[in-house]
C-alpha positions as CSV (number, residue, x, y, z in Angstrom):
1,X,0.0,0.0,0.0
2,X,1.4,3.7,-0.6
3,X,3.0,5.3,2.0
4,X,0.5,8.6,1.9
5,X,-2.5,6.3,1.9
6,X,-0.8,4.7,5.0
7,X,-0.5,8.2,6.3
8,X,-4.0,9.1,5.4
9,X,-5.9,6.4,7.4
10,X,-3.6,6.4,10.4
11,X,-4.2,9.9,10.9
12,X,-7.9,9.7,10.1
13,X,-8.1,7.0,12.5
14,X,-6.4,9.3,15.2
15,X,-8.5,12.1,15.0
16,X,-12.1,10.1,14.5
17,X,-11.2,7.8,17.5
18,X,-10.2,11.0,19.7
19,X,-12.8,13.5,18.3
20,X,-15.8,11.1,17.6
21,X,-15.5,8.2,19.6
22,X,-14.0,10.0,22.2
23,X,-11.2,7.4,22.7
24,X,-8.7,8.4,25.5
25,X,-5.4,9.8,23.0
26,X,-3.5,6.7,24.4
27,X,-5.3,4.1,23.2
28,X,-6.0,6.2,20.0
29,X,-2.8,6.4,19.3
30,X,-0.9,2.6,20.5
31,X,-3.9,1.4,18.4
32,X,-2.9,3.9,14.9
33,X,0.2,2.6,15.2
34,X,-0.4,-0.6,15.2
35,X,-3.0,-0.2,12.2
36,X,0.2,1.8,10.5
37,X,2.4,-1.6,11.5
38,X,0.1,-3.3,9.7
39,X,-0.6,-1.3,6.3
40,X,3.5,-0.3,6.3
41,X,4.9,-1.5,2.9
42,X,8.3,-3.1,3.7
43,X,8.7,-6.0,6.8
44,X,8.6,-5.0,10.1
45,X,11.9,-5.3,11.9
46,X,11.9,-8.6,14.1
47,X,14.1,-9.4,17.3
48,X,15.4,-12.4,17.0
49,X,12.8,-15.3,17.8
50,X,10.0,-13.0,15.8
51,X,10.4,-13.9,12.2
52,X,7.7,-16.3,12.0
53,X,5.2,-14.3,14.1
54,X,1.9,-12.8,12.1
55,X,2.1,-9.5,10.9
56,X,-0.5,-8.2,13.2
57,X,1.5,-9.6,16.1
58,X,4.5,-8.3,14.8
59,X,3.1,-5.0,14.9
60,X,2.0,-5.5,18.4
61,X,5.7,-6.2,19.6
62,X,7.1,-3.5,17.6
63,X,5.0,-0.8,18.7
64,X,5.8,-1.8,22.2
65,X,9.7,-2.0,21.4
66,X,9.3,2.0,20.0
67,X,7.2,2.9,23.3
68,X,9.6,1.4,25.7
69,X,12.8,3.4,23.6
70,X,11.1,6.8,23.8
71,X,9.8,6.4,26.9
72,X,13.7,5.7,28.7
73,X,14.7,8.8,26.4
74,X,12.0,11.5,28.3
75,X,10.3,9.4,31.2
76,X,12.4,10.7,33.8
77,X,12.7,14.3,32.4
78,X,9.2,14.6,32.2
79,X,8.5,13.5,35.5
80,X,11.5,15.5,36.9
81,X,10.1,18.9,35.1
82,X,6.2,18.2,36.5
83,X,7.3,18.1,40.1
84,X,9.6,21.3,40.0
85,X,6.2,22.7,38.4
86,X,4.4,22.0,41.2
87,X,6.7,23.0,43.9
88,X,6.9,26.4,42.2
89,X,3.2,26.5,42.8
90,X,3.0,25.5,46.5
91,X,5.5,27.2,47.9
92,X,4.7,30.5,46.5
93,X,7.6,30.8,44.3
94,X,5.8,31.0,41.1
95,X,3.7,33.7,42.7
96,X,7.1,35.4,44.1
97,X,8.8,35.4,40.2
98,X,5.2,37.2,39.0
99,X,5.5,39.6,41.4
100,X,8.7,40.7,41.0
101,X,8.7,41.0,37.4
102,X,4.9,43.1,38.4
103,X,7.3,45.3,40.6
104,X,10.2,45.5,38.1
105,X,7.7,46.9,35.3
106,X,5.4,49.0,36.8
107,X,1.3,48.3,37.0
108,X,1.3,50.7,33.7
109,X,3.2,48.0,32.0
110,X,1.8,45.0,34.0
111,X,0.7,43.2,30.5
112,X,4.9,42.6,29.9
113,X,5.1,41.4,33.3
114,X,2.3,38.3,33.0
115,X,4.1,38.3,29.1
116,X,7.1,36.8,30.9
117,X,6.1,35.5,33.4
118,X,4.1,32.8,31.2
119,X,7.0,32.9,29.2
120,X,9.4,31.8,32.2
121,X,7.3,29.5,33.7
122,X,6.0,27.0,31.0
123,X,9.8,25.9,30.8
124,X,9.5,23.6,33.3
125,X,5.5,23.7,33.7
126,X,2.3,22.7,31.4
127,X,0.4,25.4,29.4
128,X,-2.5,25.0,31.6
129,X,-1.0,24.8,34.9
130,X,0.7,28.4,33.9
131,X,-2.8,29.9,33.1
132,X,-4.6,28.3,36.0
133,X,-1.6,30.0,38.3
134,X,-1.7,33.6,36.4
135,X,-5.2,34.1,35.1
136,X,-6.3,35.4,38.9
137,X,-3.6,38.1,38.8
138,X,-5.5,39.2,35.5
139,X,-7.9,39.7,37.3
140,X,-6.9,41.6,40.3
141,X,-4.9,43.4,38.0
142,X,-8.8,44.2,36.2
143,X,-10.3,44.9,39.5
144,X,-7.2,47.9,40.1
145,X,-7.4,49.3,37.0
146,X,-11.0,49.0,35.7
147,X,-10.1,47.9,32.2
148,X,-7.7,46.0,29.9
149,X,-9.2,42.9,30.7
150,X,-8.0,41.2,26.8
151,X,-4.4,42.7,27.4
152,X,-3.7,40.8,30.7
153,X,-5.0,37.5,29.1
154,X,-3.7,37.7,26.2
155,X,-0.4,38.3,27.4
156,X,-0.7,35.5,29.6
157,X,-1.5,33.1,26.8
158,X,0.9,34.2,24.5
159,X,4.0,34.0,27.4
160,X,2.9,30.1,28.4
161,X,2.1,28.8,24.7
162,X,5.3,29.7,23.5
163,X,7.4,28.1,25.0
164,X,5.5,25.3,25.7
165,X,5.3,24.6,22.5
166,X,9.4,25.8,21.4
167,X,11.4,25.3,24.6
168,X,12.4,21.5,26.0
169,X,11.9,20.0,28.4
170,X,8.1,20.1,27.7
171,X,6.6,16.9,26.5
172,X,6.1,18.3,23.1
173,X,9.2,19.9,22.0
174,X,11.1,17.1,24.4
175,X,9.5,14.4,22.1
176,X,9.8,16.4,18.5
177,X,13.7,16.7,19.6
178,X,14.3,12.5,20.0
179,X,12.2,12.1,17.0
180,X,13.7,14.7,14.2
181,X,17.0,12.9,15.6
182,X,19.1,15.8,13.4
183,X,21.8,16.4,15.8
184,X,19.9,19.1,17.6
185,X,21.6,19.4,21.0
186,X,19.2,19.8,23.9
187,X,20.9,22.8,24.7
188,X,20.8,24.4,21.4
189,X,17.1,23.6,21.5
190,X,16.7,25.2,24.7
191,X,18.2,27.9,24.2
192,X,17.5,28.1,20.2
193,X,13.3,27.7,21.1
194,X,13.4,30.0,23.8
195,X,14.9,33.1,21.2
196,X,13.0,32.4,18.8
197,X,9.8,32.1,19.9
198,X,10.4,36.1,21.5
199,X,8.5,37.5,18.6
200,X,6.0,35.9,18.2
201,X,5.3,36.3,21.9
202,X,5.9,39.9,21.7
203,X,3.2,39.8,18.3
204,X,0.5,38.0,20.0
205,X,1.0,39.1,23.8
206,X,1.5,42.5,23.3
207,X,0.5,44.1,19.9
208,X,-2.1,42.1,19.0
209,X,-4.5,42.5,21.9
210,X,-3.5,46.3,21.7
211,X,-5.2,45.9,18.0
212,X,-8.2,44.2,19.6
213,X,-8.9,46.0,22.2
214,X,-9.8,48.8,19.3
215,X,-12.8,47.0,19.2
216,X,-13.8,46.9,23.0
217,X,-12.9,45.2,26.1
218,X,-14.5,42.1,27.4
219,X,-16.6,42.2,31.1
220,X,-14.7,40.1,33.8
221,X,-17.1,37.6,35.2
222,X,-17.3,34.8,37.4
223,X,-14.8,32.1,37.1
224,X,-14.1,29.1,38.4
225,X,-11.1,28.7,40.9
226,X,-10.9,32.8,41.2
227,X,-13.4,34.1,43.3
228,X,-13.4,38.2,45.2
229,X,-11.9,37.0,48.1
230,X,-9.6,34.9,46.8
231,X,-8.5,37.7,44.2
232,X,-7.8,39.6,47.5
233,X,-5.6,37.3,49.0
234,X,-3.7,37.4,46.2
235,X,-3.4,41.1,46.2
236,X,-2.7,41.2,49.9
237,X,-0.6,38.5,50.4
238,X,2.6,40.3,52.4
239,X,6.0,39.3,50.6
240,X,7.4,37.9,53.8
241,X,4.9,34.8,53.6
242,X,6.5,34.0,49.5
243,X,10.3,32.6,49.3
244,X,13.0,34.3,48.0
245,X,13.5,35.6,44.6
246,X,17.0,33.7,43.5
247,X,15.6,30.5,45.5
248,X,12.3,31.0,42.9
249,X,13.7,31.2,40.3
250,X,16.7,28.9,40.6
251,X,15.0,25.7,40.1
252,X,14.6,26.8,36.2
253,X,17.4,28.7,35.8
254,X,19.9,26.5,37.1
255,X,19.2,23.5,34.9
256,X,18.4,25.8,31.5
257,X,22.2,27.0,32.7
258,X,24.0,23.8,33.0
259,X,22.5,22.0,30.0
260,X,23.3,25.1,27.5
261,X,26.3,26.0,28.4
262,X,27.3,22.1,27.7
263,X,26.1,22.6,24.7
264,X,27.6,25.6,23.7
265,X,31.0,24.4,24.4
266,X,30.7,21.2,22.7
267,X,30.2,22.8,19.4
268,X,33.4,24.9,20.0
269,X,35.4,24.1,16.9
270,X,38.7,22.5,17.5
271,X,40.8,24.9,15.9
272,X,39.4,27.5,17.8
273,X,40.4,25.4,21.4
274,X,43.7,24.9,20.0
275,X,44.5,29.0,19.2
276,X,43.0,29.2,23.1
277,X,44.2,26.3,25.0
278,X,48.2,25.8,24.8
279,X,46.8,22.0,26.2
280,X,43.6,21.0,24.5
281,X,43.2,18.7,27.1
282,X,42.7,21.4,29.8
283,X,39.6,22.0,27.5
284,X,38.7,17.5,27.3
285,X,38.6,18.2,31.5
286,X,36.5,21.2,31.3
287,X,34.3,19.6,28.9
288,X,34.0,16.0,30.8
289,X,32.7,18.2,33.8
290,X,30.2,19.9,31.6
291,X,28.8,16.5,30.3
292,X,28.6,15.9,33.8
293,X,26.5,18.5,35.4
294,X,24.6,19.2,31.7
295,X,23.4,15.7,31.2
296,X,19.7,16.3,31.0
297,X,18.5,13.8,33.8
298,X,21.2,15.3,36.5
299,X,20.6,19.2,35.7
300,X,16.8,18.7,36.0
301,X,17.6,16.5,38.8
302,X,19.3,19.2,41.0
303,X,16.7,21.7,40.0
304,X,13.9,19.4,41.4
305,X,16.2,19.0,44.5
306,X,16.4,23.1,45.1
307,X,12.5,23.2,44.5
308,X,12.1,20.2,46.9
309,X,14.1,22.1,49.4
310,X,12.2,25.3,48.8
311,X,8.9,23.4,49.4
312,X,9.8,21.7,52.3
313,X,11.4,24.7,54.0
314,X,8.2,27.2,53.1
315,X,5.7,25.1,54.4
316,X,7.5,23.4,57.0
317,X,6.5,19.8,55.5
318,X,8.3,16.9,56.3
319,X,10.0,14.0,54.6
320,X,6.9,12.0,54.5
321,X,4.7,15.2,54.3
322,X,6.9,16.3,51.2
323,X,6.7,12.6,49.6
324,X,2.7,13.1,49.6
325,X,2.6,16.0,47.9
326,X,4.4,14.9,45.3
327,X,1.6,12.6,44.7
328,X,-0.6,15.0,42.2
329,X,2.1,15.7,39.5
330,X,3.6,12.4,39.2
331,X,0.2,11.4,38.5
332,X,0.1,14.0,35.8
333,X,3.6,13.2,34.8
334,X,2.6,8.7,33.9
335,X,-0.7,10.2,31.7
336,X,1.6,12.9,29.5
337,X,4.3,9.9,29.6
338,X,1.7,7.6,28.2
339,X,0.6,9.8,25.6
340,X,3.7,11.1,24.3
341,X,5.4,7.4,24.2
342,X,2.5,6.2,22.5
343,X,2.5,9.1,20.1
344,X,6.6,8.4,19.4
345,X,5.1,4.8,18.7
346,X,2.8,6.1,15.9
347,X,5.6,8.2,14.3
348,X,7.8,5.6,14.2
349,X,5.6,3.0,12.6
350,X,4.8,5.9,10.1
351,X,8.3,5.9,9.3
352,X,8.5,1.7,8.4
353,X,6.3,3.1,6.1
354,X,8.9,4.5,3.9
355,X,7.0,7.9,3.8
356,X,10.1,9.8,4.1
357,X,11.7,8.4,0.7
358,X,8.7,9.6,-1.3
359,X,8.7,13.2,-0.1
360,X,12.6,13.2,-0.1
361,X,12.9,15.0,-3.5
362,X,10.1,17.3,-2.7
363,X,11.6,18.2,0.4
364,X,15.1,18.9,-1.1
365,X,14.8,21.3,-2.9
366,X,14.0,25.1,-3.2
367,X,16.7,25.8,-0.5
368,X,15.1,24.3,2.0
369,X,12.0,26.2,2.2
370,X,9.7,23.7,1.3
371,X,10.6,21.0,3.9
372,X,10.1,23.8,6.1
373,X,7.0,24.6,4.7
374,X,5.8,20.5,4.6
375,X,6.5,20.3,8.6
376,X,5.0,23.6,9.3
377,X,1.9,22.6,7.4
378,X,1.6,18.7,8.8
379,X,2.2,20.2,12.1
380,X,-1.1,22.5,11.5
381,X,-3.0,20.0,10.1
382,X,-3.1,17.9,12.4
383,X,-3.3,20.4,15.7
384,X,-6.9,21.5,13.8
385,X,-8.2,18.1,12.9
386,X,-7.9,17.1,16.4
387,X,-6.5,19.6,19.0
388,X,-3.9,18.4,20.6
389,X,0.1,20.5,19.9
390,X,2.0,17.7,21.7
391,X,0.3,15.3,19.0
392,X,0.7,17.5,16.1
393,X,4.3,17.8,16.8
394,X,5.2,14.3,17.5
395,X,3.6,13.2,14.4
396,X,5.4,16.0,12.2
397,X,8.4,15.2,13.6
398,X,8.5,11.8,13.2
399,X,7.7,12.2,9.2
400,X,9.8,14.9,8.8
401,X,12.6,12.8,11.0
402,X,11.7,10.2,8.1
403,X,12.9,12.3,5.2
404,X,16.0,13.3,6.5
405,X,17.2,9.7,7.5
406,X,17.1,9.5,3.9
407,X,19.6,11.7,3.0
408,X,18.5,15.5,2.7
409,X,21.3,17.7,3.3
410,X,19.7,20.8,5.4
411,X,21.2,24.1,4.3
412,X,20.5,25.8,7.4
413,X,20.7,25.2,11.5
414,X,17.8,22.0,12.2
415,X,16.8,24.3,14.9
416,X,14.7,26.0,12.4
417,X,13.0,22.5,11.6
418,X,12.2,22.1,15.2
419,X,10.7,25.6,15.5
420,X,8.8,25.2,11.8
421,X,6.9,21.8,13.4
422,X,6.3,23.9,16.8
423,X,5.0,27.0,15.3
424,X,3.1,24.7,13.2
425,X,1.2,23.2,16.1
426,X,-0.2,26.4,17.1
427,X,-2.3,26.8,14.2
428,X,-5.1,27.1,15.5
429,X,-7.2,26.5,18.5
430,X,-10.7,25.5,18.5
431,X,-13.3,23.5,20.6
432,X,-11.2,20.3,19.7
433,X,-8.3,21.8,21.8
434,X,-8.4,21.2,26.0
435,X,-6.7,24.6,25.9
436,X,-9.5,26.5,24.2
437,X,-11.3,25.6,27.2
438,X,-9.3,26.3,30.0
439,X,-8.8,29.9,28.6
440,X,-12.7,30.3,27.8
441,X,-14.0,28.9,31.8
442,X,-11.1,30.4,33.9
443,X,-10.8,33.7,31.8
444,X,-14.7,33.9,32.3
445,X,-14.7,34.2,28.2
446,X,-17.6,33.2,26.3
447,X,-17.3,30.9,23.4
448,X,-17.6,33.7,21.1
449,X,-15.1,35.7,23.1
450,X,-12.1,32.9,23.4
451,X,-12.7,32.5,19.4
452,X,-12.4,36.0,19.0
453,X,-8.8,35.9,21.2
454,X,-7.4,32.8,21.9
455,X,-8.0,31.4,18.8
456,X,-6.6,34.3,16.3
457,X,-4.3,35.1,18.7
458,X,-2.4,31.3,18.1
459,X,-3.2,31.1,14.2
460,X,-1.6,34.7,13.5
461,X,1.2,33.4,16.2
462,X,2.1,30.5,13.8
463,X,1.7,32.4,10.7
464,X,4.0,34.8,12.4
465,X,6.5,31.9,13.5
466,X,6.3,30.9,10.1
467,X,7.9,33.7,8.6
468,X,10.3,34.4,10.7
469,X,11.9,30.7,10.4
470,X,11.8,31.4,6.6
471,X,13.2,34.6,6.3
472,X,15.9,33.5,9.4
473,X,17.0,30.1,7.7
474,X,17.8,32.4,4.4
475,X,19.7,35.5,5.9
476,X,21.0,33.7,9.0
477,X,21.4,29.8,8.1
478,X,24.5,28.9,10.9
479,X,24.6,26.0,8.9
């Protein structure tokens, strides 16, 4: 069977079984892949002691084997990342990095302020654990000044959806990283995502609800999880009951630190450590302790330890106390695992497909642009048939990471791949998309409202991604 028809009915099959049938996006996706395992052209690859199996339960095995590999690669990390998230949270440390940036800026300017401070804290934290956090400073911020309602959530949206769709370790980008499997360090990612996704946070946080709110402001009403009094507490809350500033923000600093600057210094050209370093090897030692303390799992892991100690010394929990708490976002942590494994499973049945040969001379050509273009627009595609980014990006991925295995030379940096497929999974966001409704209920939107906002404000967000990583990968290729 063709490849494309392959591709065809496994992602019709996705997006029918989550949209329609409402099938959890776990089994959806374990059971595309194995329809994909089934429909792929060439064999299957067997272990040893499978040749003879049937191709159905060949498929079974392999999709299993492909879980299991992507889920060693970004079980830990993802895990790790959800628990500083929710330390941030209870020990006040999220709302201490809000408040300083509120103080920093001025009220006048407190639209910048919830800007980054989305924009810091969906590094280590989900989209909609970011707006659940912010969303009631909003609204204080509506009950001081009397207006600007659209500016404050706008800004908030724009700050958490960038980077959790651009900047690792986030399922989504985490995921799209193993998958492309281009050489992209995690560092460079992080660091790569994180720059580029400025403007278009600074286009759909900042200007673009300035352009809307030409055409009126939007009432603040009741909400869930956000009522008066708990708006004043927020407001009131002294300073001396939040942790310190360094101690808040530390926990996503410190591992963003370690695992760039590894990166950074690995890509140091040789000649260049040679003209610096009278013994390169000085440079090997430096290096070695880099590797060290910039390995994914260890960085993450001592940020987790400085947000556990944060925790634990703000609330005065102990051990066992501290242990429990942990409870909720590990929970959170196994279902995005699930997901995004089983996702990684799909993509890489797609690619037994040989998919990635077909579109190779396609892709190829026009300097790049159009393999940009194809993983942008796969990307988009599927975020609108069925909602979800972290499933629009692992599937991209994965088919773009088929064409390149076959031999496409890239004439630019593969960070503007990765940010083409994350842009792309923006576009757009409807009542398909779990997101759409957490801005609509906690922002007190109506449905007309969070269309009106939320939803142009990601489409024009992706459009706007989109042309910057074309015009970028032609004037400024660091290939």
């Amino acid at each position: 069977m063709s490849p494309f028809i392959v591709l065809v009915i496994g992602v019709a099959f996705i997006i029918a079984a989550i949209t329609i049938l409402k099938i959890h996006p776990f089994f959806a996706l374990l059971l595309a892949a194995v329809l994909v395992g089934m429909l792929a052209r060439p064999d299957l690859p067997a272990e040893p002691g499978e040749e003879g199996l049937p191709r159905a339960t060949l498929a079974l095995e392999v999709t299993a084997r492909e879980f299991g590999s992507l889920a060693g690669k970004i079980g830990i990390v993802i895990a790790l990342a959800a628990v500083i998230g929710q330390c941030l949270m209870q020990s006040g440390a999220a709302d201490k990095i809000t408040r300083r940036l509120l103080g920093l800026m001025g009220e006048s300017r407190a639209n910048y302020a919830l800007l980054g401070s989305g924009y810091i804290l969906s590094v280590p934290v989900f989209f909609d654990t970011v707006f659940f956090l912010l969303v009631p400073l909003a609204r204080a911020l509506r009950l001081r000044t009397g207006r600007n309602y659209i500016l404050y959530v706008m800004a908030i949206c724009a700050g958490g959806v960038v980077t959790h769709s651009l900047v690792p370790p986030t399922p989504g980008p985490l995921v799209m990283l193993e998958k492309l499997d281009i050489g992209l360090h995690l560092g460079t990612a992080i660091l790569g995502g994180f720059l580029l996704g400025l403007p278009a946070a600074f286009f759909g946080g900042i200007l673009l609800p300035r352009w809307l709110l030409r055409f009126g402001d939007f009432p603040m009403r009741d909400a869930p999880g956000s009522s008066t009094e708990e708006l004043e507490e927020i407001v009131s809350k002294p300073e001396s009951e939040l942790p310190g500033f360094w101690a808040s923000a530390l926990p996503v600093i410190l591992p963003v630190v370690l695992i760039t600057l590894h990166s950074v210094l690995d890509a140091v050209p040789r000649s260049a450590v040679e003209k610096v370093f009278a013994d390169p090897s000085a440079f090997d030692g430096i290096l070695g302790v880099t590797s060290f303390l910039g390995n994914k799992h260890l960085a993450l892991g001592l940020g987790t330890a400085i947000a556990l100690w944060v925790l634990a010394r703000q609330k005065r929990y102990s051990l066992a106390r501290l242990t429990a708490s942990l409870e909720p976002a590990l929970m959170a942590a196994g279902t995005i695992i699930l997901i995004t494994c089983a996702g990684g499973a799909f993509g890489a049945m797609l690619k037994l497909t040989g998919i990635g040969d077909e579109l190779k001379g396609l892709a190829g050509s026009g300097s790049g642009l159009l393999l940009l273009l194809i993983a942008w627009g796969i990307s988009s595609v599927m975020k609108i048939a069925q909602g979800s980014g972290t499933v629009a990006m692992i599937t991209a991925a994965s088919i773009v990471g088929g064409i390149l295995k076959t031999g496409v030379e890239l004439p630019f940096h593969p960070i503007y791949v990765f940010a083409a497929i994350a842009y792309g999974s923006m576009v757009t966001s409807w009542m398909n998309d779990s997101g759409f409704w957490v801005v609509c209920k906690m922002s007190g939107f109506t449905q007309k409202e969070t269309l009106r906002t939320w939803s142009i404000q990601l489409g024009s967000m992706g459009i706007i991604g989109l042309i910057e990583v074309l015009i970028l990968s032609q004037i400024l290729p660091l290939a």
